[in-house]
N, C-alpha and C positions, 0 to 999 in steps of 0.2 A: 214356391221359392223360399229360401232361408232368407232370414231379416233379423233385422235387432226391433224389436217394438218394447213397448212402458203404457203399461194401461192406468197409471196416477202418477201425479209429480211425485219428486223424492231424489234420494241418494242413485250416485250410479249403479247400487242395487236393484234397482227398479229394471235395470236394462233386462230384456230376455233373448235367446236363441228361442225364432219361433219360424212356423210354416205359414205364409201367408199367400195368399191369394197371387197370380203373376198381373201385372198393372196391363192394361191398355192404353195405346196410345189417341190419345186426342184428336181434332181437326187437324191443331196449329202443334203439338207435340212430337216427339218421338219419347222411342223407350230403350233404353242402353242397358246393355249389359254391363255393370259396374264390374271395373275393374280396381277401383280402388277411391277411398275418401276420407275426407280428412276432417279433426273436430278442431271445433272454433267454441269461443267462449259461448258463444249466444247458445248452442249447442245445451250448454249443459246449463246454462240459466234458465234457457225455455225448460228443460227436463224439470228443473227444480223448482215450477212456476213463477220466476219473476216477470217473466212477460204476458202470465194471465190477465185478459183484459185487455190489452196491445194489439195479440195477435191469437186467433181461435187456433185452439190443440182440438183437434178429434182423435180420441181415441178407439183402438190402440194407435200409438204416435210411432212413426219410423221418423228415426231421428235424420239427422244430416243433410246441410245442402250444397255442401264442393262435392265433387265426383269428376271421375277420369275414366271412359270406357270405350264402348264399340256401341254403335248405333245396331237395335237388334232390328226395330220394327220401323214403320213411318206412318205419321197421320194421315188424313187426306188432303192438308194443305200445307205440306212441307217439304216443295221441291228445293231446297238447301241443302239436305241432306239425303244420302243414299245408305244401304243396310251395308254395313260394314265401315262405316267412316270411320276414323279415332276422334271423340271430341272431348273436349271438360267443360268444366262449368259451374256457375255457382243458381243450382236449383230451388232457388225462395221462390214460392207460393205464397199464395195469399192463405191461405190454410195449413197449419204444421200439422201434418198427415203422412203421406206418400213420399220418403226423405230418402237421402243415396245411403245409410247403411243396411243394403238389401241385394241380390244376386241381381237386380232391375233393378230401374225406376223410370217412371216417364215425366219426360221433359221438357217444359217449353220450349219452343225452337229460340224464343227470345232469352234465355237462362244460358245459352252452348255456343260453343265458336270451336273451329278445329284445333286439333290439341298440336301444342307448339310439336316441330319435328321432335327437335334436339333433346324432348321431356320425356323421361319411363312416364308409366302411368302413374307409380308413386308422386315422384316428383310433381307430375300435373296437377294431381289431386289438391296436392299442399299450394295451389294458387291463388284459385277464383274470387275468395272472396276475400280473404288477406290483401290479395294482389291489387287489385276491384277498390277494395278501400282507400291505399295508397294512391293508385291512380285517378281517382274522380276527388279527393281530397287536396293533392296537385293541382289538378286541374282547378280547381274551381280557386283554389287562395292563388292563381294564377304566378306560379312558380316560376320563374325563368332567369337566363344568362345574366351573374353578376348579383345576385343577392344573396345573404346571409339568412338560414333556413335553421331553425331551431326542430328537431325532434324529437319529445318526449317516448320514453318505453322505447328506442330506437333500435333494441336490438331486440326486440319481440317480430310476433309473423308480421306484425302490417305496418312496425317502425322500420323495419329489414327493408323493404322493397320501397318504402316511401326513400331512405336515405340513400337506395340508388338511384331510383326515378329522378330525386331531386341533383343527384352528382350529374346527372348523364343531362340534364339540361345547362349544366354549367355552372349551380349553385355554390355556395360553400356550404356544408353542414355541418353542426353543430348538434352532437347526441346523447342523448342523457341513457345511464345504465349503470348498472354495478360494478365496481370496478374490473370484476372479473370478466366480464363483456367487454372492455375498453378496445383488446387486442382484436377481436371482431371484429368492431365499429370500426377500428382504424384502415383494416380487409377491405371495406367497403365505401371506403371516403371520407368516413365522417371522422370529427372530432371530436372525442369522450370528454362527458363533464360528467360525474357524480350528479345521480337524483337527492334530493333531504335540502334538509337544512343548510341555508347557505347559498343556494342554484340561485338565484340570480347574480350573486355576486362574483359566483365564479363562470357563468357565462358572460357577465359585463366584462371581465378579467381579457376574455378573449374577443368580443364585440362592443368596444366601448359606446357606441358608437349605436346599437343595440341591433335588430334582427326583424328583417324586414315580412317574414312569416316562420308561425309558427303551429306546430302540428301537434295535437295534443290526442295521443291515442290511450292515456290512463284513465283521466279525470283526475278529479283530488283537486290538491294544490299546487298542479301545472298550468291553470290557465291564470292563476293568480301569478306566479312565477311569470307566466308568458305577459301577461301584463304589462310585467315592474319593469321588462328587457327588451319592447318593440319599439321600434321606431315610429317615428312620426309617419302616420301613412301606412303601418305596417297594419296585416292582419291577422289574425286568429282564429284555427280550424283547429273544431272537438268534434272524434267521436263518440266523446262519453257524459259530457256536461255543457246542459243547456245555457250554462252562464257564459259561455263563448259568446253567444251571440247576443245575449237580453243585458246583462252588462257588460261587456265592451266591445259590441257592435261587430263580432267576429260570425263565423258561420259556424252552424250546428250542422254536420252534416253526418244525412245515412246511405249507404253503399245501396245500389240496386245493383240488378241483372243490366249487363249490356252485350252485346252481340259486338258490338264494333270495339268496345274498350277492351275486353277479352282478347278479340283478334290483335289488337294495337299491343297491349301485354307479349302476347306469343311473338310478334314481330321480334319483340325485341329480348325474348328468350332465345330465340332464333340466330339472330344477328349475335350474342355474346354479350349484352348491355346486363343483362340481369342474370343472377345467380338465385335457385331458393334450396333452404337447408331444410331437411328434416331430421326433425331430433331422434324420433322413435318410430316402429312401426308395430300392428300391432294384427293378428287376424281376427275374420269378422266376430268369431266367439268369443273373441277377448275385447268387446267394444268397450266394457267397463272399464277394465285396466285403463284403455286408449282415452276415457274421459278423465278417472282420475288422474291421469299422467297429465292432462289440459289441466284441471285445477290446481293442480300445487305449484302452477304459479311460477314454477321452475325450470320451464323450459325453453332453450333458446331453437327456434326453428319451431315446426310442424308438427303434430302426434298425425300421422296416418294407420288407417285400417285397410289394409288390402282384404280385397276378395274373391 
């Protein structure tokens, strides 16, 4: 089967078109025909070894873990799914080995959930673990009806889906991005503040009163910002810096695979609650392009690879 594999860390040069072996499926697995998947930061950070030491690379590495496909094969303990299903999924292993930018990949049955109707497979692609983030990040800083909801990078993949998550519970939002994002944000519920110099006073401007969570999907000097702006009682969720939780008592949290969050997600892809953009798309030979386009940092929505 065709794949993208990197047999040493490095630039998105590293990426290759190669022939690889086709995967078998597991006990608790299936294996899908990838029809399409999408890169995430972590993506090209593992590429670049920042997470050497975190988490084992065997190489050659196939990178990627969202994917949108068709169930090809089944384990022998996976009456869930039948050959021909549509599912997605956010496929982390405990191993970065065996990843969706390949014609297959095999999947835990815990990593998949059926693929929202109303989604292409692009579309789908661009979910699971963007999506997966915002919603166990939700969840857990216990988001609901009548609070004021701060969200950093708000118009990035995982600020996007948190500042509807959090509208469709009834929140008010409040979203930081560039100005040129403001008109977006506004699409989606929220209310634009300018990131830099200044953010808490212009979030005070509009919460005096201050914000009873807040989501911090950059790192930096948002959870200091988030600090200076929460209310008594309020909390603090970082996916990117542990000081959320070691000084000011907020949660650090990281995204797993969920079987039932995915399906809850699609519910409400389904139902018309959630919208996801994708910026770019890109084919599997061009994975490179499709990382560099993640890296510069500039883009609002998804880079997907179909395949």
């Amino acid at each position: 089967m065709r794949a993208i594999t990197y047999d040493t860390y490095g630039s998105a040069d590293v990426l290759q078109l190669t022939e690889q072996p086709e995967p078998h499926p597991g006990p608790d697995s299936v294996v899908v025909r990838v029809r399409a998947a999408s890169v995430n930061p972590v993506d090209w950070k593992i590429r670049q070894g920042y997470l050497d030491g975190l988490i084992d690379a065997r190489f050659p590495v196939v990178p990627g873990w969202d994917v949108a496909g068709v169930v090809e094969k089944v384990g022998l303990d996976t009456p869930e799914y039948q050959v021909g299903d549509e599912v997605y999924g956010y496929v982390r292993k405990d191993v970065v080995q065996g990843g969706t930018f390949a014609e297959l990949v095999a999947a835990p049955v815990r990593t998949l959930a059926p693929k929202p109707s109303l989604l292409s497979f692009t579309e789908a692609a661009a979910v699971p673990l963007a999506g997966l983030t915002a919603f166990q990040t939700i969840e857990r800083s216990g988001v609901r009806e009548g609070q004021t909801v701060l969200v950093h990078a708000a118009a990035g993949g995982v600020g996007a889906f948190a500042v509807q998550l959090a509208v469709a519970r009834g929140a008010r939002v409040i979203g930081t991005a560039s100005e040129a994002n403001h008109a977006y944000l506004r699409g989606l519920g929220a209310e634009p503040v300018t990131y830099g110099d200044g953010l808490a006073d212009r979030v005070r401007a509009l919460a005096p009163r201050g914000v009873d969570v807040a989501l911090d999907y950059v790192g930096g000097e948002s959870v200091t910002a988030s600090a200076d702006v929460l209310a008594e009682g309020g909390v603090i969720t970082s996916i990117a810096d542990p000081a959320a939780a070691t000084d000011h008592g907020g949660i650090y949290a990281w995204v797993r695979p969920s079987t039932a969050d995915l399906t809850a997600l699609g519910a409400l892809f389904d139902e018309g609650v959630l919208r996801v953009d994708v910026a770019e798309t890109f084919d599997l030979a061009d994975a490179a392009a499709a990382h560099r386009a993640s890296e510069s940092g500039h883009v609002r929505g998804k880079v997907v690879v179909t395949v």
